[in-house]
N, C-alpha and C positions, 0 to 999 in steps of 0.2 A: 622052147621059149621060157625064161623065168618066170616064176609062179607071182602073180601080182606086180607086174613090173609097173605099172604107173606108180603102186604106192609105195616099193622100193625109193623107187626117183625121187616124189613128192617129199617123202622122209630126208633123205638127203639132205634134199637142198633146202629144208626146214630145221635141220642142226645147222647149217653155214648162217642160218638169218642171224644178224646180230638183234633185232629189233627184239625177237623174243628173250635175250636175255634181259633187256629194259622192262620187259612185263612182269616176267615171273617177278623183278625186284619189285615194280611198280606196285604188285596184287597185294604182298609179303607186305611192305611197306604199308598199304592201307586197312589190311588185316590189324596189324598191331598197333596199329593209330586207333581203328575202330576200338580195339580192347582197353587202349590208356585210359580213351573219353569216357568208355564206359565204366570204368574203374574209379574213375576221379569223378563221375558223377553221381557213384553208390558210394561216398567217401562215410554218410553222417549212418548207411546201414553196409559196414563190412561183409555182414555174411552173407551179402546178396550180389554181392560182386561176381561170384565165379558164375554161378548159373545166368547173372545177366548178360555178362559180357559174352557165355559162351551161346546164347539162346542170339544175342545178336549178330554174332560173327555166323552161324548154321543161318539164318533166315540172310541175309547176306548172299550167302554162297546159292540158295540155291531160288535165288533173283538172281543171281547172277548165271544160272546154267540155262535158266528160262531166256531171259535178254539176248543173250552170247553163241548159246547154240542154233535157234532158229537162226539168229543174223547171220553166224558161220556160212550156215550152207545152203538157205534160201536162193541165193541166186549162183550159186557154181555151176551148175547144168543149163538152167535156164540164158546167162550169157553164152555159154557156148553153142547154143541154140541162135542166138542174136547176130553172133557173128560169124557162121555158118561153120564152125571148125570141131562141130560133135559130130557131123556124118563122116568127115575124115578120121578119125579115129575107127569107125567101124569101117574105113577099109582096107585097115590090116586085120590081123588074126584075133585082135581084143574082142573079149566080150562083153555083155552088160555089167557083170559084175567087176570087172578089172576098173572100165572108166566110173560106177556107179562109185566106189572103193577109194580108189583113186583119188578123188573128188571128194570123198571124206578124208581118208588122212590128207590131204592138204590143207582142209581146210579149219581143219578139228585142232592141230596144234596148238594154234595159240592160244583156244579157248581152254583144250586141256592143261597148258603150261600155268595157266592163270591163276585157274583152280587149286591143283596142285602145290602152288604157292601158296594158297591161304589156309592147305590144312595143317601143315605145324603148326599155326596161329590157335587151333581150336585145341594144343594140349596147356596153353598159359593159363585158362578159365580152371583145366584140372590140377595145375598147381595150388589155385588159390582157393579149393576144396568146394563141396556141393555140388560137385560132376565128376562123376565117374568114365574108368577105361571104358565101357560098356557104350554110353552113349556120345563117347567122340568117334570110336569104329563105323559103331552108324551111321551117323552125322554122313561121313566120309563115305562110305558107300553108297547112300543115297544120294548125297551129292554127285558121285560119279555116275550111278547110274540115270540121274535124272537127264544130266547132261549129256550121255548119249541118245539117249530117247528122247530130247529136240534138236540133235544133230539130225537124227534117221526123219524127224518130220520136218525139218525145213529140207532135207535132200527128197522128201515124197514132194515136196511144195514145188522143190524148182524143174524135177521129173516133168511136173503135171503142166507147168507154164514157161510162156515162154519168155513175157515179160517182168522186166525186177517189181514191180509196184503188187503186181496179181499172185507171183512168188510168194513174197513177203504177206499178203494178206491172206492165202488158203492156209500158210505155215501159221498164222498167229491165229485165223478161224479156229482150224483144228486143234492147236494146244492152248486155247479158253476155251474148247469141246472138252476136253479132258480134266483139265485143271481146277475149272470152275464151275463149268453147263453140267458136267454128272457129278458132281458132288450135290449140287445146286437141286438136280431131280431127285435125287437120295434121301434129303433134304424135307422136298414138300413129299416125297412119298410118306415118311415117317409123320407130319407134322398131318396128312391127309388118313393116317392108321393100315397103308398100305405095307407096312416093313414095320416088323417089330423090334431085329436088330439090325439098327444101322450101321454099325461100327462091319457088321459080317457084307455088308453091302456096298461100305467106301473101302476096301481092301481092293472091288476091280479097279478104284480110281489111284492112280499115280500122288497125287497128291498125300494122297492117306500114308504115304511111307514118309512123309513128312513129322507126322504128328505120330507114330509108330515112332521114328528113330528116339523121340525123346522120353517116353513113355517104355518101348520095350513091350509092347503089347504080342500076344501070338499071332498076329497078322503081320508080324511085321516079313517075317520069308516069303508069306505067299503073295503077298504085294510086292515084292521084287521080283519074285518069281512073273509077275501078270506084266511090271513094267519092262521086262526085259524080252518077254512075248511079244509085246506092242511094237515093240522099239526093231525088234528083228523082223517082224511084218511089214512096219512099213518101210524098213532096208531093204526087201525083200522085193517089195511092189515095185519101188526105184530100179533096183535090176532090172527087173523086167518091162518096163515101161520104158526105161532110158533110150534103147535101141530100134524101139519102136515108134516119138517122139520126136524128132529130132527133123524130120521133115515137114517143108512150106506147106501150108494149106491155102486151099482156095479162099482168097478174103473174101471176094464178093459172095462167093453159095456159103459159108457157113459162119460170116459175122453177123451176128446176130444186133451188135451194138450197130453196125451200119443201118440195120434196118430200122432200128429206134430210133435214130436220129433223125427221123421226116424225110418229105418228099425232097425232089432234087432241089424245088423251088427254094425251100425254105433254108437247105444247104448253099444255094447263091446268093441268099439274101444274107447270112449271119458271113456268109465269107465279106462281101464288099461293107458291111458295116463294121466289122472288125479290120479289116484293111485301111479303113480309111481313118481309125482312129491311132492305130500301130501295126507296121505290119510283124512283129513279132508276136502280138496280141493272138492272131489269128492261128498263129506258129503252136502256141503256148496253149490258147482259151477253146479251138474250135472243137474240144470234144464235149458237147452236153449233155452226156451220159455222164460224166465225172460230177456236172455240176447238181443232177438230178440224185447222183448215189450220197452225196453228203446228207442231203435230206431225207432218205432213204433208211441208211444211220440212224439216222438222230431218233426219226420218227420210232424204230426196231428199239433201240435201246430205252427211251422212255418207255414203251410200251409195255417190254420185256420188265423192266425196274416197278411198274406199275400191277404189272400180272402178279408179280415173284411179290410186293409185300402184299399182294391181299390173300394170297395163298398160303405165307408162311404167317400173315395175322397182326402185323406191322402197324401200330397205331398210326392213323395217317396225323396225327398233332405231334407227333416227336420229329425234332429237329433235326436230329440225325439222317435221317433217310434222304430230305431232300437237298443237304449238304453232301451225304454221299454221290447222289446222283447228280449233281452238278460239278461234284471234280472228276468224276466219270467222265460226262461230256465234253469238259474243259480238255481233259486230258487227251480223248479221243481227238476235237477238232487242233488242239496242239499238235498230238504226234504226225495226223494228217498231213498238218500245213509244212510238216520240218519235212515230209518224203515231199509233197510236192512243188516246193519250191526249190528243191534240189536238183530231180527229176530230168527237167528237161533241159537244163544248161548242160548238166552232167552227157545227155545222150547227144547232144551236137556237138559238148567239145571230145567227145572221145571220135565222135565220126565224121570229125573234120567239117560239119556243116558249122561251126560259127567262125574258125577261116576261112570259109570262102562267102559270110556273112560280110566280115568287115575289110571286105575287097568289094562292099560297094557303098553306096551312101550313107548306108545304115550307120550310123554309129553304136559302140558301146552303151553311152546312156540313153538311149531307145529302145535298145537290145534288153538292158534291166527293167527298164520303165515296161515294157510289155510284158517281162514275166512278170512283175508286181500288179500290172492293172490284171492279167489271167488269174492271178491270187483274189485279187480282190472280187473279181466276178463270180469266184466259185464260194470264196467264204465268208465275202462280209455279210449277208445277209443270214446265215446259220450262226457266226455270229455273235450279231448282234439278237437272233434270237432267245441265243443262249445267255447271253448279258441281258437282257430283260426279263427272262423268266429268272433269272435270280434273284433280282430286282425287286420282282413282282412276289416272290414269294417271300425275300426279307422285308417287304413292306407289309405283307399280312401277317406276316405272323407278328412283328411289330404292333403292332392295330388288334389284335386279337388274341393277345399272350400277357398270362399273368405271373409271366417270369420275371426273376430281377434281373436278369442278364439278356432281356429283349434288345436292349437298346446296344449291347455286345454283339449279338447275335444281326442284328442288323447291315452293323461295320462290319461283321464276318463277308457278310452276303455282297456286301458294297463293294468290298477290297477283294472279294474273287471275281464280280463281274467288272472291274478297273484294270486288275491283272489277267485276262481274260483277252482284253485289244494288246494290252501290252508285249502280252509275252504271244502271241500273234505275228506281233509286227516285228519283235527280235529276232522269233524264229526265222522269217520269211525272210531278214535279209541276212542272218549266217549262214542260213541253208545254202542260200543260194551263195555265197563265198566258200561255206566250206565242199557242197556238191563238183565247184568247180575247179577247186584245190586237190580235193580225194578222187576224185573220178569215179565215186561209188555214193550211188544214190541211198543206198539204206544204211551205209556207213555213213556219210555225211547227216543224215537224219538223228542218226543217235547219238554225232558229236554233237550236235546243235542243241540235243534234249538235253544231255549231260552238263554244257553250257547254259542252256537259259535257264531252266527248271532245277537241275541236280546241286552248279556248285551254289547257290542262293540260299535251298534250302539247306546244305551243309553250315553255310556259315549262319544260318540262322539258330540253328541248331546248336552249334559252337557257342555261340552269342546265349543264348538261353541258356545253357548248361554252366556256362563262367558267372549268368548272372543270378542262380538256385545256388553257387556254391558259395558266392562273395557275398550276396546281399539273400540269405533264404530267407527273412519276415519279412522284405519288403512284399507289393499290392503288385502282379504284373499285368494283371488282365487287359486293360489299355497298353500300357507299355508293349507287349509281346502283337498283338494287334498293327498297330501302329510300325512296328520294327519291322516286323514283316512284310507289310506294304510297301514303307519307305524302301528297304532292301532291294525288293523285289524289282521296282518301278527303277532305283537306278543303275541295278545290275542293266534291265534292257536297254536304258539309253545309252548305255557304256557301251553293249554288243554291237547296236543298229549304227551308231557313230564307227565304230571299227570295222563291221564288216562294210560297210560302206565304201569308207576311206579304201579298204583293200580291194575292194571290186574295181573301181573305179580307175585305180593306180596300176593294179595289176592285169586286169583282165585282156587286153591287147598280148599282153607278153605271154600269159598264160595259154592262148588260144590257138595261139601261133606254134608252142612246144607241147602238144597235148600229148604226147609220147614220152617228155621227161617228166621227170621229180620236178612236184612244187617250188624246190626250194633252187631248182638248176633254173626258172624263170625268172630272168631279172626286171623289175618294173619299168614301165616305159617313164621319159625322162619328162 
């Protein structure tokens, strides 16, 4: 038999794609976008052009190995677990590491091609002097190695689960374990007189070859060395788990979520009350485990943000901190809302359950309306708590600060808990357009972030940077405020109004060819 025959094949038919040669352009493309803006934005101090723009483009690339790789391969095993066609592979002669393998190069390409494309981009910064051959090599190898070592953890991730939503979050658990949590412990060890040198201590952490590539420090090998360790373990665990995994377990003796969710009574009574308000509602809404874990969350992560600054000695009157921990949260119950309102249209139109939905009474806009009222059960009240306590705490420090930019700080707080329902509610209904367009629920989540969240702040960004170069002694503090909001608030009415229009328009015709291309469904008339 050929030696790795799945990623033979997978290879193959990833040279035929045309779509990857629109990437590599697309990557290249916004590499040297990124570089002009940043060039044209260090206009009035030239000799800081090269190291800024190249210090942007490396932090860049390696958000982007973090984003792209988990996404890659979080759910490749785990669908074929879904749709029962991993036990068939083991029964031919394959072994764990053929399909384990396999299953990364297929899935790795695009992510690599992307990459790959952006590192020409990081020798332009070395033309325009203050960066050296030295630390674009780096740059580049860390980058590549980073991005294999969250290939290999989102493939430990989809190994271990079976579902895409539980995939996706043991793969992003574990790489904030690494990324963040042991730097984070390294951290208070040193600030608590436990570790003398730190720098000798964030070499196990992956991260630290970040800050190595730029610097050139003697840790910088053996931090490659440690991430290239990690990264082949947990390739390694995949092998070996993948053959083993792959078969039904008993729900009833070992779901444990069944057993928290009450007695039977109380399972009859949440089904006929959800029934009788939608019965998609019930479809969508009945697992209250989901709606118990958000607050679960929330609860971990303040706690966690509260532990960590009395540890590391965090004045609690500086502003920063709980502006941090509120785009924390923000962002959390965002990314949330974009996988789950994706979620579950995505798993019935691939398994033909909303075909044979709208072969009864049911219509389309009921069918929406019930994942939106399930959205709404699970998140308006987190929230809304989370739009209050921000509230709450730009109203005190307001009242109790003898800053001249209280009353800035204020509308900071204002305008993240307004954009806060907004980009909420944008997400909720692209998701659920673009979930049922892409047929991939963690894909269509990260279109949807990239969409609400990503091109707003670009063009905010854009907008600032023409308005320092045209007018730099004007006053922008309100202005830049104000800009931001406005943007913000009409980018999502722009999305909620379109993806709407195309749910609505398309979604019959979509449901009907869940086996073609988006663009092979023609809208019903």
């Amino acid at each position: 038999m050929t030696f790795l025959p799945i990623v033979e094949r997978e290879l193959k038919t990833a040279a035929r794609c045309p779509g990857l040669y629109w990437l590599r352009f697309a990557s290249a493309l916004l590499a040297a976008g990124l570089c002009a803006w940043v060039i044209a934005a260090s206009s009035d101090t030239p000799r800081l052009a090269g190291p800024t723009s190249f210090h942007a483009l490396a932090i860049l690339a390696f958000l982007y190995t973090g984003i792209m790789g988990v996404q890659a391969t979080c759910d490749c095993l785990a669908e074929e677990k879904r749709e029962g066609t991993l036990g068939l592979l083991f029964l031919t002669d394959l072994k764990g590491y053929d399909v384990t393998l396999g299953k990364l190069a297929a899935n790795s390409v695009a992510s690599v091609y992307g990459l790959v494309a952006v590192i020409p981009a990081l020798a332009i910064p070395l033309l325009l002097g203050g960066v050296n051959s030295g630390e674009v090599w780096r740059v580049t190898v860390v980058a590549l190695n980073l991005l294999f070592f969250f290939l290999c953890i989102g493939l430990l991730a989809s190994a271990l689960c079976r579902h895409e939503q539980w995939a996706l979050a043991v793969a992003v658990m574990i790489a904030l374990a690494f990324t963040i949590g042991a730097p984070l412990v390294v951290h208070i060890l040193r600030v608590k007189g436990f570790v003398s040198d730190e720098d000798q201590w964030m070499m196990l952490t992956p991260v630290s070859a970040c800050v190595t590539a730029f610097r050139g420090r003697p840790y910088f090998w053996p931090t490659f060395a440690l991430t290239q360790f990690y990264a082949w373990s947990f390739l390694g665990l995949a092998c070996f788990i993948t053959p083993r995994s792959w078969q039904e377990r008993d729900a009833e003796a070992g779901n444990w979520r069944t057993r928290l969710a009450g007695s039977l009574e109380k399972k009859v009574r949440l089904r006929r009350e959800l029934l009788a308000i939608n019965p998609y509602l019930w479809r969508c809404g009945r697992d209250e485990f989901q709606r118990a874990l958000v607050w679960i969350v929330l609860a971990l992560c303040v706690a966690g943000s509260l532990a960590a600054a009395k540890v590391t000695g965090i004045d609690s009157g500086d502003v920063g901190a709980p502006i941090a921990l509120g785009f924390l949260l923000s962002f959390l119950l965002k990314g949330w809302i974009a996988l789950a309102a994706a979620r579950v249209l995505t798993e019935d139109r691939r398994s033909g359950a909303l075909e044979l939905l709208l072969s009864t009474p049911l219509t389309e806009e009921a069918i929406i309306q019930g994942q939106r009222l399930a959205l709404w059960r699970q998140f308006a009240f987190p929230i809304g708590a989370t739009a209050g306590m921000q509230l709450l705490v730009g109203w005190v420090f307001n009242f109790h600060s003898f800053s001249p930019d209280r009353a800035k700080i204020m509308a900071l707080y204002l305008i993240l808990a307004v954009m806060l329902v907004l980009d909420a509610l944008a997400l909720s209904w692209w998701s659920m357009w673009a979930g049922f367009a892409l047929r991939k629920a963690n894909r269509a989540a990260l279109v949807s972030l990239a969409l609400v969240l990503g091109a707003p702040t670009a063009i905010f960004v854009l907008g600032c940077t023409a308005y320092s170069i045209f007018a730099p002694q004007a006053e922008s503090g309100w202005a830049t405020l104000w800009w931001w909001g406005g943007l913000g608030a009409a980018a999502d009415l722009l999305l909620i109004n379109r993806a709407r229009v195309n749910l609505l328009r398309q979604f019959r015709g979509l449901a009907q060819n869940r086996h073609a291309r988006p663009a092979q469904a023609a809208p019903t008339p």
